[in-house]
NUGUSE-523704 format. One record per residue (C-alpha): x, y, z; residue in three letters; residue number from 1. Coordinates in steps of 0.02 Angstrom, whole numbers, padded with zeros to 5 digits. Layout:
<nodes>
        x        y        z   code   pos
        X        Y        Z    ALA   NUM
...
</nodes>
This chain:
<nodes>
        x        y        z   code   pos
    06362   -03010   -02395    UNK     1
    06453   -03153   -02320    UNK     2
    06581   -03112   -02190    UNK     3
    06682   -03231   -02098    UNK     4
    06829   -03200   -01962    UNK     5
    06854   -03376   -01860    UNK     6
    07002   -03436   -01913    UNK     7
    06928   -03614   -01941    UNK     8
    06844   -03512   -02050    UNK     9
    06962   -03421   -02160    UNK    10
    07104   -03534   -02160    UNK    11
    07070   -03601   -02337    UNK    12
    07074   -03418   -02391    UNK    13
    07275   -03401   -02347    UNK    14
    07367   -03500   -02454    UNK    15
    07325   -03567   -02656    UNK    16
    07430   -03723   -02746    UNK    17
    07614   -03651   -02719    UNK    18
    07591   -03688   -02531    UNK    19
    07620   -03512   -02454    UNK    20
    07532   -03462   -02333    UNK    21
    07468   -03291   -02261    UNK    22
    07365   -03208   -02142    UNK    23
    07207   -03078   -02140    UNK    24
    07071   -03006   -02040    UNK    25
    06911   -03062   -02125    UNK    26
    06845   -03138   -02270    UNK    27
    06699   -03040   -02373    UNK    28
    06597   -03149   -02489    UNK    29
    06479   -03014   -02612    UNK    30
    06350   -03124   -02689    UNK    31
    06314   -02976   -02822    UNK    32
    06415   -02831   -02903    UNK    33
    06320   -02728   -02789    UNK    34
    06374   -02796   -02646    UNK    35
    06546   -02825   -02697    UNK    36
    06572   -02603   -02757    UNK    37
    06501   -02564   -02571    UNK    38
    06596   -02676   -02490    UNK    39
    06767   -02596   -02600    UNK    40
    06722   -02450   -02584    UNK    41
    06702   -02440   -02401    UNK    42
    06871   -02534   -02399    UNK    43
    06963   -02393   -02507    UNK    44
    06881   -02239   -02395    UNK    45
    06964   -02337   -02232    UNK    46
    07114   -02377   -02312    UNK    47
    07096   -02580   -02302    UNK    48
    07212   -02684   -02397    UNK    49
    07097   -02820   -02491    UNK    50
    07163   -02957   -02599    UNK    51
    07036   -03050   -02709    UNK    52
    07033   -03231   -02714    UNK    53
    06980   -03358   -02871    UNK    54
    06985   -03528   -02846    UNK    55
    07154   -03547   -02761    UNK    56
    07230   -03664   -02885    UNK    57
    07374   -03539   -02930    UNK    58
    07553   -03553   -02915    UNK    59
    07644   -03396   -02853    UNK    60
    07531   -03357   -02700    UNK    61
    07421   -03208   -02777    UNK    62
    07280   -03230   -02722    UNK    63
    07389   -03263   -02541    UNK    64
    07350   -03111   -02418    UNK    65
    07507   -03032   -02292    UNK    66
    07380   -02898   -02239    UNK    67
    07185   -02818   -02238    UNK    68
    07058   -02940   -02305    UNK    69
    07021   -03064   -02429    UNK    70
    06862   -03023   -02546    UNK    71
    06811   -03191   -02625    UNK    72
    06745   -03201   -02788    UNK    73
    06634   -03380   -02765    UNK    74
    06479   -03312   -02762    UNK    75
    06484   -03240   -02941    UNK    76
    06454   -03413   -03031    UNK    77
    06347   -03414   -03134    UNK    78
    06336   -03443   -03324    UNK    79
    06222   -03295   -03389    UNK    80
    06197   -03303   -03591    UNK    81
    06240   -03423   -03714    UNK    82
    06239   -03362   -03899    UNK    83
    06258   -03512   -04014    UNK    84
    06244   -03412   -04168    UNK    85
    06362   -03283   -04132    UNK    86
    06464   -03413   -04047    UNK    87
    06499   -03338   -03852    UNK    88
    06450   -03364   -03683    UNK    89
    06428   -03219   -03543    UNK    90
    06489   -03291   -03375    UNK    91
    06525   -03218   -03204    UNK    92
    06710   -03233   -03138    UNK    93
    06677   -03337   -02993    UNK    94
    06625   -03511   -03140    UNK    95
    06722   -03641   -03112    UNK    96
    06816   -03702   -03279    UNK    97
    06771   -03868   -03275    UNK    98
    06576   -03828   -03261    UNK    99
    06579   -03718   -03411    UNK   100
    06683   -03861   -03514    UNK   101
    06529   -03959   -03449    UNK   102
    06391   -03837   -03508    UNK   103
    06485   -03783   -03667    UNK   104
    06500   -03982   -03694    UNK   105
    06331   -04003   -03686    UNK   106
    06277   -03891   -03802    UNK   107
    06397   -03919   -03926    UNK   108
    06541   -03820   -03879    UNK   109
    06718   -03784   -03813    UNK   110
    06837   -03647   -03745    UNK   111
    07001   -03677   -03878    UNK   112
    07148   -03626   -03741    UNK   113
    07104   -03755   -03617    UNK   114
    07181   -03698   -03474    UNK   115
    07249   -03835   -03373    UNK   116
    07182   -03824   -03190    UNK   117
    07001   -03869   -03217    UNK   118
    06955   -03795   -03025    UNK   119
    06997   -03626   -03073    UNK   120
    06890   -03495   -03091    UNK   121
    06871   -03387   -03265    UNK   122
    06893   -03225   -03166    UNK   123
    07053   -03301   -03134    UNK   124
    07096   -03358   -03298    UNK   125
    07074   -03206   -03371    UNK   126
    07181   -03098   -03219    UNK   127
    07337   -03220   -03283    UNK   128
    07293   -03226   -03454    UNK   129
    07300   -03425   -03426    UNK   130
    07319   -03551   -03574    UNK   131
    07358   -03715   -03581    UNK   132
    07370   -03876   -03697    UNK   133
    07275   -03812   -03855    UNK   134
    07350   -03633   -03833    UNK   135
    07489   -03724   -03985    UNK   136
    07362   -03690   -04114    UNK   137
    07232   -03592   -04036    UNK   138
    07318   -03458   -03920    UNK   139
    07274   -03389   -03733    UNK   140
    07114   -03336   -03657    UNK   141
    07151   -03177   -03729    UNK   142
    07110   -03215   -03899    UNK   143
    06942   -03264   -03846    UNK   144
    06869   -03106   -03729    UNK   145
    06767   -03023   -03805    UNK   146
    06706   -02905   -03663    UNK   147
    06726   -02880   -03473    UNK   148
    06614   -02780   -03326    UNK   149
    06781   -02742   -03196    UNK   150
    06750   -02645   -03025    UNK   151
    06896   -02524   -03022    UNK   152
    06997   -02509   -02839    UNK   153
    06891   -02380   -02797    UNK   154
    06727   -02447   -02813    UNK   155
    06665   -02404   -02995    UNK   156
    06604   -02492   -03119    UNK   157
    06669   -02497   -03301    UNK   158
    06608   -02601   -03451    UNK   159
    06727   -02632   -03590    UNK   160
    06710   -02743   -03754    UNK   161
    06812   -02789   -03898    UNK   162
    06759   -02658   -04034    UNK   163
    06831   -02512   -04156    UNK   164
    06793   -02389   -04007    UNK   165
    06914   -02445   -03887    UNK   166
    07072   -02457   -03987    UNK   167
    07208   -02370   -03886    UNK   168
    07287   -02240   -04016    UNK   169
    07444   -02117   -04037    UNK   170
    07509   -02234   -03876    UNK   171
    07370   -02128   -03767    UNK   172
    07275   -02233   -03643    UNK   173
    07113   -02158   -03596    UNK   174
    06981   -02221   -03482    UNK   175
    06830   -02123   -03423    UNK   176
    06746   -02190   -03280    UNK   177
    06596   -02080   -03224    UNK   178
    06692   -01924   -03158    UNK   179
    06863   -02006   -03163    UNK   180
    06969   -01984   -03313    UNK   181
    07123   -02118   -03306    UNK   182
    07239   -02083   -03446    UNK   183
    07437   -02112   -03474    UNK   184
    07544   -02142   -03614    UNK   185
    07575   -02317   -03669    UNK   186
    07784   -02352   -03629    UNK   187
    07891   -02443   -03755    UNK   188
    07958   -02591   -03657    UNK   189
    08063   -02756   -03742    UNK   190
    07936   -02898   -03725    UNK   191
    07996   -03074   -03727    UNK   192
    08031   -03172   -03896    UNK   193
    07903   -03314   -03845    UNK   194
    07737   -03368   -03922    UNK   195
    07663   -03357   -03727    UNK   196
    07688   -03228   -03573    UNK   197
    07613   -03189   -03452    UNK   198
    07725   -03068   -03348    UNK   199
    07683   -02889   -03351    UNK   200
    07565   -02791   -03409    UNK   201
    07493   -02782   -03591    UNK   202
    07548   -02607   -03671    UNK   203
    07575   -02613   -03856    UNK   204
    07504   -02476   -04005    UNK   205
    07358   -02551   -04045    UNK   206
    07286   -02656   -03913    UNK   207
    07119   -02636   -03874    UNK   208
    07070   -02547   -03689    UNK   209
    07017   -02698   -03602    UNK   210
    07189   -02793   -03667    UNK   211
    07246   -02709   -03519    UNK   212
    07170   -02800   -03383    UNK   213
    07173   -02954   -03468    UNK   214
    07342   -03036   -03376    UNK   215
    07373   -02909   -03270    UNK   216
    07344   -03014   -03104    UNK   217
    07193   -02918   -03040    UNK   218
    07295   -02783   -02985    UNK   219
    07191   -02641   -03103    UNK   220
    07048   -02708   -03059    UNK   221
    06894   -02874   -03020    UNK   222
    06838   -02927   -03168    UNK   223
    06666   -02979   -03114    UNK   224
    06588   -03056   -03281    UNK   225
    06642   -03096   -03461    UNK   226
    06605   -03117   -03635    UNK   227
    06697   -03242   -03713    UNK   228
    06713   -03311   -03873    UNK   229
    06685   -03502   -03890    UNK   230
    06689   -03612   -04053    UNK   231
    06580   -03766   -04101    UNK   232
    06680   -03941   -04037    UNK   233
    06758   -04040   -04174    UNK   234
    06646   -04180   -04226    UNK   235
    06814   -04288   -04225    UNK   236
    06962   -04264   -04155    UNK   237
    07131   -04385   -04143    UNK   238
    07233   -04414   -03977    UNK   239
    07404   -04504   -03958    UNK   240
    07508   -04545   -03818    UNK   241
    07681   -04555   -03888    UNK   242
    07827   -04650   -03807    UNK   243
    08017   -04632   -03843    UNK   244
    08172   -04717   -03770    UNK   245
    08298   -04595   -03838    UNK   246
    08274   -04404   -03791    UNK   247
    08372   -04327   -03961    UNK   248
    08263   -04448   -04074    UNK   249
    08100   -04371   -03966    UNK   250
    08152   -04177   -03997    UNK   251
    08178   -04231   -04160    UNK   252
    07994   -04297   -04161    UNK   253
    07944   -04109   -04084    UNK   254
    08022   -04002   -04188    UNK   255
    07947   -04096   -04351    UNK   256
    07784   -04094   -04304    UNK   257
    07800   -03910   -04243    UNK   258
    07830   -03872   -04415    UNK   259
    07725   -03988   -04511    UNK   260
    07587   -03929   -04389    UNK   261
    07616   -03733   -04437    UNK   262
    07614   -03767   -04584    UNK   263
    07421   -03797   -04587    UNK   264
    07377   -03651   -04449    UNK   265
    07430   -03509   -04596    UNK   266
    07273   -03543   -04691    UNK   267
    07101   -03587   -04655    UNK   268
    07107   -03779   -04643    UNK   269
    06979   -03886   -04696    UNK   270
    06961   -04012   -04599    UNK   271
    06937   -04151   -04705    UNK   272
    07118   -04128   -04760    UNK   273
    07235   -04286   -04678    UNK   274
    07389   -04203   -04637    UNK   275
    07489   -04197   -04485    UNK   276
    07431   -04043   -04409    UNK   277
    07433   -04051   -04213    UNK   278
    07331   -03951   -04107    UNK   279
    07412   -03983   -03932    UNK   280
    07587   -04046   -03906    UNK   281
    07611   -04122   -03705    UNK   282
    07763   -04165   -03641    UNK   283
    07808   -04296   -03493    UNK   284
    07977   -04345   -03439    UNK   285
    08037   -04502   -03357    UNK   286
    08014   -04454   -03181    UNK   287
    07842   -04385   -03226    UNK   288
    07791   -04558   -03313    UNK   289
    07865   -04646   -03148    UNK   290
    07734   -04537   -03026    UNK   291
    07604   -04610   -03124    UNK   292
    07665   -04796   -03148    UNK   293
    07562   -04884   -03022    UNK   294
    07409   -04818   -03104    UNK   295
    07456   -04845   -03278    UNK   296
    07570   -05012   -03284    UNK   297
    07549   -04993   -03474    UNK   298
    07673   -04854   -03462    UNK   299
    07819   -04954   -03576    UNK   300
    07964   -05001   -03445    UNK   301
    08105   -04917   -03564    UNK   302
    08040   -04764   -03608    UNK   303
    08128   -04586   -03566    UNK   304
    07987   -04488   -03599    UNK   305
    07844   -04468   -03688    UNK   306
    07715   -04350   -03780    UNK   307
    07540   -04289   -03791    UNK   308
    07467   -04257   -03961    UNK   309
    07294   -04215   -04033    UNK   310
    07221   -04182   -04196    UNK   311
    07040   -04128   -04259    UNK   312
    06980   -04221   -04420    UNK   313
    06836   -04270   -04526    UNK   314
    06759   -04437   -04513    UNK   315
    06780   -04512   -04692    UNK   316
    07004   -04487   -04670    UNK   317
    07010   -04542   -04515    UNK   318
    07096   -04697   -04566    UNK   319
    07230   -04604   -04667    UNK   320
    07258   -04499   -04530    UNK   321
    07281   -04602   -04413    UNK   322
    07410   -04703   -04530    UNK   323
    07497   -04560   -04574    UNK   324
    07529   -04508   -04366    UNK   325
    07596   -04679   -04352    UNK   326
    07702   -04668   -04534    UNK   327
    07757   -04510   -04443    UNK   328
    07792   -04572   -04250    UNK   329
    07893   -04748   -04339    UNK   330
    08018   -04619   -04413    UNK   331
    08074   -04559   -04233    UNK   332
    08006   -04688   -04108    UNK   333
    08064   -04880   -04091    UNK   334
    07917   -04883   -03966    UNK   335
    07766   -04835   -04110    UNK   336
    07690   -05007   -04069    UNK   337
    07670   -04943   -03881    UNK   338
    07572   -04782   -03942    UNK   339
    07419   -04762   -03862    UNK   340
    07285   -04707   -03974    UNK   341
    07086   -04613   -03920    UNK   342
    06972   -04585   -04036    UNK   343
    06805   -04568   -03940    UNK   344
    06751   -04461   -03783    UNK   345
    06785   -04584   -03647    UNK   346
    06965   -04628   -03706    UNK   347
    06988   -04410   -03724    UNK   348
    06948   -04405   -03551    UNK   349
    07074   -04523   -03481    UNK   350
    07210   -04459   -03580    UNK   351
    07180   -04285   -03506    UNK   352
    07137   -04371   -03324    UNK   353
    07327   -04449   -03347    UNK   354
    07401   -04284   -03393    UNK   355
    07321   -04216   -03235    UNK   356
    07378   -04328   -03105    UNK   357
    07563   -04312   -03121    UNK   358
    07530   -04120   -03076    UNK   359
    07416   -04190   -02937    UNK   360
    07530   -04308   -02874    UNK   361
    07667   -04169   -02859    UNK   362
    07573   -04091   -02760    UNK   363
    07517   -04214   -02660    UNK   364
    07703   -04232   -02614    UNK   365
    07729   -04047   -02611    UNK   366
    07574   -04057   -02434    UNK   367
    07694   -04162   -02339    UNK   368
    07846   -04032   -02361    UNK   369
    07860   -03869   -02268    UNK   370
    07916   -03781   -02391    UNK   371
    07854   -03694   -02540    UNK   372
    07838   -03766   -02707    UNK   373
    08005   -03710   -02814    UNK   374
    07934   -03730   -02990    UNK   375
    07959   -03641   -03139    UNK   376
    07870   -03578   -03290    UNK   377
    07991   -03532   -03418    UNK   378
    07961   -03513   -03599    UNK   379
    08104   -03470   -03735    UNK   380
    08084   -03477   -03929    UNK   381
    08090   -03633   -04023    UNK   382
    08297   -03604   -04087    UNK   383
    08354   -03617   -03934    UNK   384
    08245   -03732   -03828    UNK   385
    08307   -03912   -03855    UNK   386
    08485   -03850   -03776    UNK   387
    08396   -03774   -03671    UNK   388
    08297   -03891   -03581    UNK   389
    08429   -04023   -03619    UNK   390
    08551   -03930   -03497    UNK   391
    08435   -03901   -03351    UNK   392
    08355   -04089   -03363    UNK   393
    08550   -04150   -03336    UNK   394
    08570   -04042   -03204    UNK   395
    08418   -04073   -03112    UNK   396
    08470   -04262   -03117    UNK   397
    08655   -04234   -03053    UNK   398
    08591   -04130   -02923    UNK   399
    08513   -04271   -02850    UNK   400
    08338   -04179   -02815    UNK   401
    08165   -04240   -02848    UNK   402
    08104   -04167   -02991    UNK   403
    07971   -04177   -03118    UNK   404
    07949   -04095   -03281    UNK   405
    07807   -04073   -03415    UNK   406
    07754   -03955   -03524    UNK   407
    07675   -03876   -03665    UNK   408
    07821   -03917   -03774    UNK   409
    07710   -03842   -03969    UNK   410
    07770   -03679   -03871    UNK   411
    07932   -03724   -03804    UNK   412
    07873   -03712   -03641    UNK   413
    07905   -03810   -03475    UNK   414
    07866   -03840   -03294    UNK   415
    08012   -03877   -03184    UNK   416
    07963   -03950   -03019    UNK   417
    08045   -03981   -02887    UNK   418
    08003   -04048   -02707    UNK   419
    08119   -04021   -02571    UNK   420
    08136   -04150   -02393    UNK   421
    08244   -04027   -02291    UNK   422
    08327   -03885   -02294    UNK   423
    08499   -03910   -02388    UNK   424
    08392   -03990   -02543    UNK   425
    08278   -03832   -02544    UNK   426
    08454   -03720   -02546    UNK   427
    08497   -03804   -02692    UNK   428
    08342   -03795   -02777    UNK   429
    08326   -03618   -02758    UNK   430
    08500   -03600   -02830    UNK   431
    08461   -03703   -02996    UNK   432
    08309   -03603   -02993    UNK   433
    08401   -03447   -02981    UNK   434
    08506   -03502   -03149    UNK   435
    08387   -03597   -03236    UNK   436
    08287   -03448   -03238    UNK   437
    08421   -03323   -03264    UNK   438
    08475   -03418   -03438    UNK   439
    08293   -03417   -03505    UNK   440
    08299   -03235   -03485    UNK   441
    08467   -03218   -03563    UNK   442
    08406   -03305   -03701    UNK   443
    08246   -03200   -03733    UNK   444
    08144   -03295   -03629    UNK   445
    08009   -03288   -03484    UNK   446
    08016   -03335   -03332    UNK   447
    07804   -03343   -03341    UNK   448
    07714   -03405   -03484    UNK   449
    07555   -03418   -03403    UNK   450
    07556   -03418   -03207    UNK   451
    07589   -03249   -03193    UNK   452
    07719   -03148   -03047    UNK   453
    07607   -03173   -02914    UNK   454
    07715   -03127   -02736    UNK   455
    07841   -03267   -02763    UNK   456
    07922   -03222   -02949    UNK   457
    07917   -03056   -02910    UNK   458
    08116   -03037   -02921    UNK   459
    08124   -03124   -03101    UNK   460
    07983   -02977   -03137    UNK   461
    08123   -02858   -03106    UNK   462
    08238   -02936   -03191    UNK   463
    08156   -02966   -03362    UNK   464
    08109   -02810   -03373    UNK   465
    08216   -02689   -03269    UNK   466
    08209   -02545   -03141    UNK   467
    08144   -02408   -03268    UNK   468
    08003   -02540   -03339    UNK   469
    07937   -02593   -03196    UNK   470
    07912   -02427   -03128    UNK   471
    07834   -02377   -03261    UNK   472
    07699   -02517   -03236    UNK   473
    07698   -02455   -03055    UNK   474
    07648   -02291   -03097    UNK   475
    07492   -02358   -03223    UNK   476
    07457   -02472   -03077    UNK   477
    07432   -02304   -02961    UNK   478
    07335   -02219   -03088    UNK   479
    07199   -02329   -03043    UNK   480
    07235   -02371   -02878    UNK   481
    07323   -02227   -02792    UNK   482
    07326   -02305   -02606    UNK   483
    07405   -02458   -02684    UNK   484
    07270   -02570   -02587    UNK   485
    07205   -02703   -02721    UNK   486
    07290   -02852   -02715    UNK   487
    07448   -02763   -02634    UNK   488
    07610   -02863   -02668    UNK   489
    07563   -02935   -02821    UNK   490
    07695   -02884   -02943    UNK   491
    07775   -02770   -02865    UNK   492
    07870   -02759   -02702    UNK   493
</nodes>
């Protein structure tokens, strides 16, 4: 066991990507479960807050401690099994993402979500059931866990996998852990009208036992390895960088290929079929393209936005398809000619490397400023999105604030930035915040599609769901940890 208590020390430990910032007493690092269950378990018999830190790329300060300790999760990273028949990898929580894209790459493999931040850690992308630009066609980690070993607040340890026995019936939640019996009935509660969330907990008829834990921001309890599902990489796969100079014509581009594209996930595609059939759908909007212009010149100088798209293929229609993308972009786009086309590894990789600099860059920007990052997360259902986002975008710009937004637009969902440079700006940020947020709501929405509540959305938590609904979470949150002491603050006030 690794303990540290300098400050010099533990400063890293206080803050993640949103730029808050807390305090603590100490730092434990466990290098093995072992370790890590003594080390809770002497916590919960003194009554010591401990918050559990990943990789401190998220973006509403969870893994950000106000109290007790931090228990870091870096040691578990290692990459344990590999089952290329059966098609899943066993990992410990503490692997970064962008090593296991690495190893799965090498042997002939990928994870299908994606999740964007490529420094965070599994464990972590499993606590906020992340997802990210392939979730359009292939869905959120979720889909993919097949299993997970979890130390409970108290110090136990509980295996769980994705099988017939562990279906939660007649609403009655029931885990057994050694002595311990936790049990509650499952509550009916309205869940957004979205194709991704990631606020609350998981309760529905049916869901399997681990479900439960999965998005639920580490506040049941440390996932400390998984089994996940992985499937074999496409031998080919199509990626386009779409420009637009008119924003109606470029929803109008969206919502086509939204529905072309669905049309092809209802059945098993082959593969060797040529039609449009996207399996991520990025979105960047002028002022993102502008972050980025000094690095990419090529950017055209009158476009208003622009869009991200893959598509997997067979070899022998790769022609057609690509013909048939640009048949497709011409109907919608004057700028088709300006399209930037990958077909090959290298030219995947700099696509994705220019989708993740504008995030980069904001923060970059976001370091200089004292104050936190106000961004938001909101999904809402396809009907009502290009008003939507239409209304906000115009606002943003008459406000006068700096502001950036992207997205994963194949699930009508966007990131709203915005970086402050005093005081009055931040006011006013906080107030279109405060509405922007409010509408998606009203409209069915979420206010987190896949960052999760963390400490700093923890009001739009009680407002999606209400007073009753969110106590009723409380309570399943006490019936595994009755002192309320892991990861205290996440959630709920």
């Amino acid at each position: 066991m690794i303990i540290k208590e300098n400050y010099d020390e533990i400063e890293s430990y206080l803050s993640d990507s949103s730029n808050l910032k807390g305090f603590c007493e100490k730092v434990f690092i466990p290098e093995d479960t072992r370790e890590l269950q003594e080390c809770i378990k002497s916590l919960y018999n003194d009554n010591i807050p401990f918050t559990i830190s990943a990789g401190g790329t998220g973006l509403v300060g969870g893994r950000v401690p106000f109290e007790g300790v931090v228990v870091s999760m870096e040691k578990f990273n290692k990459i344990l099994d590999f089952n290329e028949k059966e098609h899943y990898v066993i990992v410990e929580a503490g692997v970064i993402r962008k090593d296991l894209d690495a190893f799965l790459e090498a042997n002939g493999f990928f994870l299908p979500p994606n999740p964007t931040e490529t420094n965070s850690l599994i464990g972590g992308n499993i606590a906020c059931n992340s997802s990210g630009s392939r979730t359009f066609k292939y869905g959120t980690m979720r889909d993919y866990v097949l299993g997970l070993d979890i130390v409970l607040p108290f110090g136990d340890n509980i295996y769980l996998e994705r099988n017939n026995r562990n279906i939660v019936s007649n609403c009655n939640y029931v885990l057994e852990v050694n002595d311990k019996k936790i049990e509650f009935k499952i509550p009916k509660i309205n869940y957004p009208n979205t194709t991704k969330n990631s606020a609350g907990y998981y309760l529905h008829q049916g869901m399997h036992s681990l479900d439960l834990f999965i998005g639920c921001e580490g506040t049941l309890g440390i996932v400390t390895k998984a089994k996940i599902k992985v499937l074999p990489k496409p031998t080919n796969v199509l990626g386009l960088i779409i420009f637009f100079d008119d924003l109606t014509n470029a929803f109008d581009f969206l919502d086509s290929t939204k529905n072309l594209s669905r049309l092809t996930f209802d059945e098993e595609k082959n593969v060797e079929k040529d039609e449009i059939s996207a399996r991520l759908i990025e979105y960047f909007d002028y002022n993102s393209l502008e972050l980025v212009r000094t690095e990419y010149s090529q950017i055209p100088s009158h476009s208003v936005c622009a869009f991200w798209i893959e598509q997997e293929y067979d070899s022998h229609v790769e022609e057609k398809v690509l013909s048939n993308w640009l048949e497709h972009i011409a109907k919608f786009s004057a700028l088709v000619d300006d399209t930037w086309v990958a077909l090959d590894d290298k030219k995947h990789r700099e696509f994705a490397e220019f989708r993740h600099l504008i995030p980069v860059k904001v923060f970059e920007l976001l370091s200089k400023s004292p104050f936190t990052k106000i961004g938001s997360d909101v999904a809402t259902h396809d009907g009502v999105f290009r008003n939507f986002y239409l209304k906000w975008a115009k606002q943003l710009e008459k406000s006068g604030l700096k502001h950036f937004i992207w997205g994963h637009f194949g699930n009508s969902h966007l990131h709203l930035n915005v970086v402050p440079t005093n005081g009055k700006e931040n006011n006013l940020a906080e107030k279109i915040f405060d509405e922007h947020i409010s509408e998606a709501l009203i409209l069915g929405g979420t206010y987190s599609a896949e960052h999760g509540t963390g400490k700093l959305k923890r009001k739009y938590f009680q407002i999606m769901f209400g007073e009753d609904n969110v106590q009723k979470m409380k309570e399943i949150k006490l019936k595994f940890d009755p002192k309320n002491l892991l990861n205290r603050g996440n959630l709920f006030f």
